[in-house]
N, C-alpha and C positions, 0 to 999 in steps of 0.2 A: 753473897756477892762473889762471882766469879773475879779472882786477881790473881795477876801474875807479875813476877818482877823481869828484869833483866837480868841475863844469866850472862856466866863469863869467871874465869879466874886465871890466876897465873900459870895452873898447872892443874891435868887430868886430876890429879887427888885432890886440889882445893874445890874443882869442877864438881865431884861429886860430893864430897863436903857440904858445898853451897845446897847441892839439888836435896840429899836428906833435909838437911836445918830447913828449907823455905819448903818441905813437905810436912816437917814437923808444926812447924810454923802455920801451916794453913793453909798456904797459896797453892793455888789451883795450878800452874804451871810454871815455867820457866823460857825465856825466847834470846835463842843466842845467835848474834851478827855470825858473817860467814866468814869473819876473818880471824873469830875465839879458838885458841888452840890451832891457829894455821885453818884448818877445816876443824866444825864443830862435831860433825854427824861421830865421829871416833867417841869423842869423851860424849854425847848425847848417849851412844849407846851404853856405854859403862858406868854410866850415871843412872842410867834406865833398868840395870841392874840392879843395881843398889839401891833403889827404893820403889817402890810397888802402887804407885796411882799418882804421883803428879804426871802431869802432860810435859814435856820438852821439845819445844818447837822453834823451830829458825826463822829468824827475822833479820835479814833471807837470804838465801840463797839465792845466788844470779846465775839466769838463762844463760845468757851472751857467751859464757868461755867455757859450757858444759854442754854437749849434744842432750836432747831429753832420753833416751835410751840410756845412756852410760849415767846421767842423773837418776831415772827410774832406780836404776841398778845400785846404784853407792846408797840410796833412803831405803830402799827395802832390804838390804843388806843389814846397816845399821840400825832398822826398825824392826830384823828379826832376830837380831843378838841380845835386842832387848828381853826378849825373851816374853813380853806382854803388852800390851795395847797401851799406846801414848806418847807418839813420836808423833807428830803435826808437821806437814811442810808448811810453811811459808817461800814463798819463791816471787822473785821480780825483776823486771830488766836492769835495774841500780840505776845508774844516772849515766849523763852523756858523758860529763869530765873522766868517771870512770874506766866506761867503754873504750871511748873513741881514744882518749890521749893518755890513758894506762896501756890497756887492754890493745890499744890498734886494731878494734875493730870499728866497722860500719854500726852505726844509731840513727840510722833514715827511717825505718819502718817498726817503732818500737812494738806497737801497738796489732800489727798484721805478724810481727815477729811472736809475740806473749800466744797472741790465740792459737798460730800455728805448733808452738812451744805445747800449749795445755792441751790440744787435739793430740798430744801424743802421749806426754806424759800421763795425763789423767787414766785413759783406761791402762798402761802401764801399774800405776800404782795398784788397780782392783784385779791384778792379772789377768787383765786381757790380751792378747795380741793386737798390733797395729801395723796395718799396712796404710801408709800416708807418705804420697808423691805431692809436696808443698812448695812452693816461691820461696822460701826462708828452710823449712828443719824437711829431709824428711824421714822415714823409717818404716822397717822392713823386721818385726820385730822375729817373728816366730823361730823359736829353741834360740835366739840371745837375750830374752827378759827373764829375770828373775822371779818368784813368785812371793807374796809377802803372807803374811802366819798372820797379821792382823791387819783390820784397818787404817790405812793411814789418812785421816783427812787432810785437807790441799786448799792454801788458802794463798791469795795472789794480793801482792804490795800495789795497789791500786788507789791512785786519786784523780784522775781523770774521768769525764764522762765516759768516753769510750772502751778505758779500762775495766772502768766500774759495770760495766753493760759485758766485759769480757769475762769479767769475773763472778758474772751472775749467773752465765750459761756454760761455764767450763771449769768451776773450781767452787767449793766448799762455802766462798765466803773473802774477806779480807781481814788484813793483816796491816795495821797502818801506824803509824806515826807521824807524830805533829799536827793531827788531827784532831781538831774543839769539837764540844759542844755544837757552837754555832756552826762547823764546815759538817758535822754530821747530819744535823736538820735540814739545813741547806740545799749541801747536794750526797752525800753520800748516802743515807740510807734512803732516801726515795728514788734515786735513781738504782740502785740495788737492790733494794724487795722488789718494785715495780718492774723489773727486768724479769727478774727471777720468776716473778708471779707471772707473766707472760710467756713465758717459758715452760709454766706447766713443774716449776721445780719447787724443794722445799726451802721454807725460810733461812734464809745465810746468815753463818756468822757474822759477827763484827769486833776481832779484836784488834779497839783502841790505844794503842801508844802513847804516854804523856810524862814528860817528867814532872816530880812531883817532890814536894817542900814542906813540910807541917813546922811553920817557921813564926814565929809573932810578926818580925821586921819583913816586910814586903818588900823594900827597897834592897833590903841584904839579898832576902831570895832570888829576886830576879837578876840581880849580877853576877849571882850564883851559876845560874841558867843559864845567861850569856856565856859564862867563860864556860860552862860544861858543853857550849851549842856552836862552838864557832867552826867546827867544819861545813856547819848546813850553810853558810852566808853562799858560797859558791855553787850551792845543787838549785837549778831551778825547779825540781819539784816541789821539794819541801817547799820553799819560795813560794808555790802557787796555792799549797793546799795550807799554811798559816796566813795569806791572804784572804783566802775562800772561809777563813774563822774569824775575820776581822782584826787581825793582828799583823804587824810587819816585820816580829822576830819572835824569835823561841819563847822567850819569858812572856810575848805576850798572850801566849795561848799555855802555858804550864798550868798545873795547880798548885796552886800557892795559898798560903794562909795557915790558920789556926785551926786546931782537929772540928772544931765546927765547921768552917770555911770549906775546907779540902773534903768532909763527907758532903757536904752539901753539893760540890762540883762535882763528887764521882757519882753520885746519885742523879745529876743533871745528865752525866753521859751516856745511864744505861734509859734514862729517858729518852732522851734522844736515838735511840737505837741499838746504844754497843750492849753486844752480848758477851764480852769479857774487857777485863781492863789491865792493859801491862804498864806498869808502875815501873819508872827509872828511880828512884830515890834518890834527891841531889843534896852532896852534904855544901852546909851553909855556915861560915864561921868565919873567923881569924887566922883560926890554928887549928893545927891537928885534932885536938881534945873538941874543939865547937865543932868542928864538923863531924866528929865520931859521935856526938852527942845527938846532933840532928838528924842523920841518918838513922839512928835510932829510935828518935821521937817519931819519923815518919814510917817506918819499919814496925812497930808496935803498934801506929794506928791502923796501919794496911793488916796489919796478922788480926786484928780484931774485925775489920770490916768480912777478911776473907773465909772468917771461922763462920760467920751469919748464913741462915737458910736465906 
């Protein structure tokens, strides 16, 4: 079983730290927000050194305050310091609160913004050149793209229909979070192979986001959740895509339960479609020591699921 945990530490050396122990360990990658280390791509690539086949990939980097040229540019950089194959983008417009009232930019055309964003980036990434005069990005790339030493694949924060259709015909696959079971059956992976398949393109990834609890008390874990989940209350995407799982907050779409419970849920999601699983581990306790204990307990059972053909 393809698993991956959440990457991230205080500092470049704990950074790479973490990426050996969770290569040791088993897991198949690592996915680090854009806000780890200031920007991740630096310690991604230093960490990409120091161990030799986990994957390291961003969940994600945002379009909105990076032109896709000078983006192309900073991932193939960082993905050839690596020095060997396994740096994954993940890339997404982030949220409106972000944008519009951080950022001070315009969020009217997310969605005509992303595809114009991947019509340029994407053959970037395979060095290609790109001449593209767009509404939203455009670029004129030839002798300022960089060229990358290995494949980078490219996967788009997508839960929307329209997304999900943009991310069939212009990107590797997705990359999501807060996404069940029930929102994968639903609408995610039919509306994504089906796109893709008409398209004439190959089967897409699907790496699932979930945080996750190997907890007895259900009632502990989930408040767990909540307090680990309360920035999303204000993003309406997530909002839409824990709807679209039949849930109205974080805990109610997490995996929670006991090492029965929790393999039996991650086995539901590669059912459903996901072709990898990124595992948050949420520590659950009183005190310091229960949650060091719990993180563990679930961290042992994910190193066991990940070591399996």
């Amino acid at each position: 079983m393809r698993i991956g945990l959440s990457g991230g530490a205080a500092s470049v050396e704990a950074i790479i730290t973490q990426a050996q122990e969770a290569e040791a360990d088993g897991f198949s990658s690592l996915w680090f927000a854009s806000r780890v280390a200031g920007d991740p791509l630096v310690a991604m690539a230093m960490a990409g050194r120091a161990t030799s086949s986990i994957e390291l990939g961003t969940a994600v980097l945002q379009t909105y305050p990076c032109h896709p040229l000078l983006q192309a540019n900073r991932v193939i950089a960082a993905a050839n310091a690596m020095g060997r194959p396994g740096l994954c983008l993940g890339i997404g417009p982030s949220h409106e609160p972000i944008v519009r009232d951080v950022l001070g930019l315009s969020y009217d055309r997310p969605v005509r913004n992303t595809a114009e964003y991947l019509q340029i980036l994407g053959p970037l990434l395979r060095g290609e050149d790109v001449d593209v005069d767009g509404t939203e990005w455009t670029a004129h790339s030839a002798g300022r793209a960089a060229r990358p030493e290995h494949p980078i694949p490219l996967l788009l924060s997508a839960l929307s229909p329209r997304m999900l259709r943009t991310a069939a015909l212009l990107a590797d696959g997705v990359v999501l979070w807060m996404a069940s079971r029930q929102a994968l059956e639903s609408r995610i992976t039919p509306i994504l192979t089906s796109a893709a398949a008409e398209a004439g393109r190959s089967a897409p990834r699907i790496v699932a986001g979930l945080p996750v609890a190997v907890h007895d008390d259900l009632d502990e874990a989930r408040e767990a959740v909540a307090a680990n989940a309360v920035s999303y209350a204000g993003m309406r995407n997530y909002q839409q895509i824990i709807r679209a799982g039949g849930g109205t907050d974080a805990a109610d779409v997490a995996i929670l339960g006991d090492e029965s419970a929790v393999v039996q849920q991650l086995r539901a999601l590669l059912d459903a479609g996901a072709t990898d699983v990124w595992a948050q581990p949420v520590p659950v306790g009183a005190d310091r020591a229960q949650r060091s204990a719990s993180v563990r307990r679930t961290r042992s059972l994910l190193s066991a699921l990940a070591r399996q053909d």
